[in-house]
N, C-alpha and C positions, 0 to 999 in steps of 0.2 A: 506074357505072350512069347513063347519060343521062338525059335528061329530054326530053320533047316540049317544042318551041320553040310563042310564041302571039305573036302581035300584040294587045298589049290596044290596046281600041280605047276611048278616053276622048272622045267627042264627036267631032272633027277632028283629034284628035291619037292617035298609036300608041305602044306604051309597046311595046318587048323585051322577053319575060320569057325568057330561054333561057340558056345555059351561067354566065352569071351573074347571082347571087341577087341580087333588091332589096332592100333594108333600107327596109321602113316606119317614121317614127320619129313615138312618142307625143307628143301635145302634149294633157294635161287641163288644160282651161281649168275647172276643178271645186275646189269648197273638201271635197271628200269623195270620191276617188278612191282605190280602196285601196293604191296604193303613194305618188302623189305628191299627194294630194289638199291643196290648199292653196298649193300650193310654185309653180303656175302663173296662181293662179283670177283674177286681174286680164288684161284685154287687153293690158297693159303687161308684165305674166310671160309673159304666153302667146306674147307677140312674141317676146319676149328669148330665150327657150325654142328655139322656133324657127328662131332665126339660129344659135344655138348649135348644133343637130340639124344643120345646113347647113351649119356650119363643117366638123363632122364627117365628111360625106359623105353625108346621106341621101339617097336616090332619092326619098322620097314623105314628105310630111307630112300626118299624121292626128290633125284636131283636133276633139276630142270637149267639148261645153259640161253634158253631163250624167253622172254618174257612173252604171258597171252594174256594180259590188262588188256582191258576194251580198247581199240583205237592204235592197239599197240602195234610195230612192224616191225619186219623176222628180220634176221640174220643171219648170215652165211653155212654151210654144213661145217665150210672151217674153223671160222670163229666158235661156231654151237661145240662144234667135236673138243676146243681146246680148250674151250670154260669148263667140262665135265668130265671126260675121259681121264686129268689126273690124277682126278677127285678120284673117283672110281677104282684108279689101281693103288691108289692110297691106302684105303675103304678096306679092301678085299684081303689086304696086309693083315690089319689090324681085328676085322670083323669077322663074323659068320651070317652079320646079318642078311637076309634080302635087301638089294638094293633095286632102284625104282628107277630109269632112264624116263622123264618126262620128255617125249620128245614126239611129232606127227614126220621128222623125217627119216625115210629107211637108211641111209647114210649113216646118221649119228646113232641111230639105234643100233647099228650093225656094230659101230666101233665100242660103244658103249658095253654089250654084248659080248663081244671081243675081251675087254677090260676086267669083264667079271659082273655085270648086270644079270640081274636072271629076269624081271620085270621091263615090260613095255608098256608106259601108261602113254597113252594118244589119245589128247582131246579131240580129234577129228574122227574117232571110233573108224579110223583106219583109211578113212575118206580119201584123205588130202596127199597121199602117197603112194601107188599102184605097187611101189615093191614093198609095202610094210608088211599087208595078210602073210603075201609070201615067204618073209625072212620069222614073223613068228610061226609058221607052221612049220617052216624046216628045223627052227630053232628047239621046238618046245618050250619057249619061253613061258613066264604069266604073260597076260594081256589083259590090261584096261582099255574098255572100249568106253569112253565118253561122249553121252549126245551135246550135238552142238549144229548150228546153222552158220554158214556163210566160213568166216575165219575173224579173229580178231580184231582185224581192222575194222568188219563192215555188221558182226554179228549183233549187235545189238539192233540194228536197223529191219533184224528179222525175225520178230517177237509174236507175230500176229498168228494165234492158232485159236482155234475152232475149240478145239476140245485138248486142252491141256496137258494132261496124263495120257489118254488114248494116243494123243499124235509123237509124245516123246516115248513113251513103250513101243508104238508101230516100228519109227525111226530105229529103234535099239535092235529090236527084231531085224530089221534090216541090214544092222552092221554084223550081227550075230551070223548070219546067213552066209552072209559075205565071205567075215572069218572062217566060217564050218567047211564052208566051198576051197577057201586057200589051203585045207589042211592042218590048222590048228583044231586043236583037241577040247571039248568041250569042259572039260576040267581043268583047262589054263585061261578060261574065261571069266574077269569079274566086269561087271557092267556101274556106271558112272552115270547120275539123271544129268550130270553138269551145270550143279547149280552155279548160277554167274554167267553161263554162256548162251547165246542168245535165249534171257529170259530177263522180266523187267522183277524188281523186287517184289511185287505181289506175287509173280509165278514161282517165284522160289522157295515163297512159302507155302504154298500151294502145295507143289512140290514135295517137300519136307512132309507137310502136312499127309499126302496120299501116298508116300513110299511103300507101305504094302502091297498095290495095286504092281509096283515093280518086281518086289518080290515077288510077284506069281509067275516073273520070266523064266524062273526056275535057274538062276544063277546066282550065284552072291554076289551084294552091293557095294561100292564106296562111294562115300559119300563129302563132298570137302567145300565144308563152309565157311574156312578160317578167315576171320575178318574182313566178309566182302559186304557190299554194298546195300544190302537187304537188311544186315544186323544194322548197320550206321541207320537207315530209314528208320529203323524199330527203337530206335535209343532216341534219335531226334525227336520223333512223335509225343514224345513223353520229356520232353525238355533237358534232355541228358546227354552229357560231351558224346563225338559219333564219328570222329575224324579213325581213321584205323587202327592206330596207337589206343585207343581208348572201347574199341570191340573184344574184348579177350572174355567177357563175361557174357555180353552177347551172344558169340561165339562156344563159349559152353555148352549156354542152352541148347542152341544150336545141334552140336554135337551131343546134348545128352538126350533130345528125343528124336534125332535119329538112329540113334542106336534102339531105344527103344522099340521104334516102327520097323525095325529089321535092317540096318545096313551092319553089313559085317565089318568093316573098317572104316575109319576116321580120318579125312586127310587133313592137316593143323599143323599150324607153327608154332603152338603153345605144347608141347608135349608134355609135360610134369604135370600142368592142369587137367589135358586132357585125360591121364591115367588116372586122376584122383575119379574128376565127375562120371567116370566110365566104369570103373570099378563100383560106386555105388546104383551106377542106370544097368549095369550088369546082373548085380547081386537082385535088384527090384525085378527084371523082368524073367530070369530065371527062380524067384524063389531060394535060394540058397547063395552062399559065398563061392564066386568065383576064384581059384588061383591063377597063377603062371604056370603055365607047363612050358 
């Protein structure tokens, strides 16, 4: 099953997304992140973290200064700007790679940007900030646009939908529109279903399961199910450890038939795993051996 080839477009630079998948790799620079929270929260872990990600092979690194665990609550633009921004001018020293600002405010996304970010991923697909559309249209940055209901604290409380897929593809459409209207360019758009954010573990499989139906937004995917709460249900079910430390194969799966069903990138904290199982869900859905280019 192919996939539509895109050109993302990250300011003056083009990113490939076609016969093979990119591996996003997590870097929580966060003392309260639900799988690594703590394990990163110095600029000095977050670096280290990140060479590590890049030994491995990441395509893109995505570094988040504020946790969004369910029930979770923010943090200042200050404190966000100074868990990430040194990371970032660290990064840009050393790398070429794309680097990924997880972040829903226009503040820390500006500074980040500033630093050498070319990626805006916002789980609020833009929502939750009035000046974000603005600052990536003028920027030409990437944008991930992620669906999601309410915010962290209260999103899980908002899970109740009628029709599943039709009402998260409407939602997406919405944010797309939004973005097109601020001025961003329809080739620095990839779209996020946000598995994990308001939806309960059966919709996420769900989810996963109907990603095609996304793919006909006519935008490339990411897709990031790294050790969340849906794989732990699916491990439990079947009497087998499920605490998050023990999701990495869950998580595989996970990411090895989303790729299949069409998402152009992977967002994961297993990066070395992720290239192995992607390289063989690549090779399967394309018919032939993918490289690196």
């Amino acid at each position: 099953m192919l996939r539509p080839e895109f050109q993302w477009e990250l300011g003056s630079r083009k990113l490939r997304l076609g016969p093979r998948t990119l591996v996003m790799g997590v870097v929580n620079a966060t003392p309260d992140s639900f799988f690594d929270g703590g394990r990163h929260s110095s600029p000095e872990r977050a670096l280290a973290q990140a060479r590590k990600l890049i030994e491995e092979g990441v395509d893109i690194i995505d570094l988040g200064g504020e946790s969004t665990r369910p029930q979770s609550k923010g943090v200042s633009v200050q404190e966000e700007s100074a868990r990430v921004v040194p990371v970032i001018e660290a990064l840009v020293r050393e790398t070429d790679l794309p680097i990924s600002i997880d972040t829903k405010k226009a503040s820390v996304a500006r500074a980040a940007l500033e630093a050498g970010a070319l990626i805006i991923n916002d789980i609020t697909g833009g929502r939750s900030d009035p000046e974000m559309l603005d600052l990536a249209g003028r920027t030409g940055c990437g944008l991930v646009l992620m669906h999601m209901r309410g915010a962290p604290a209260d999103m899980q409380s908002r899970t109740d939908y009628a029709d599943l897929n039709q009402e998260v593809r409407s939602e997406l459409e919405e944010c797309v529109r939004a973005a097109l209207e601020a001025g961003v360019r329809p080739e620095s758009i990839v779209l996020d279903p946000g598995i994990g954010f308001a939806k309960t573990p059966t919709q996420n499989l769900k989810l996963i399961d109907r990603l095609e139906a996304l793919a006909g937004l006519g935008y490339p995917l990411l897709v990031g199910p790294s050790r969340k709460s849906f794989i732990g249900f699916s491990l439990e079910a079947q009497g087998l450890a499920h605490a998050p430390d023990d999701r990495i194969w869950g998580t595989m799966a996970a990411v090895t038939l989303s790729a299949y069903l069409g998402a152009h990138i992977l967002r994961v904290h297993d990066v070395g795993e992720a290239r192995q199982v992607l390289a063989v869900a690549d090779a399967v859905r394309e018919g032939t051996f993918i490289p690196v280019q």
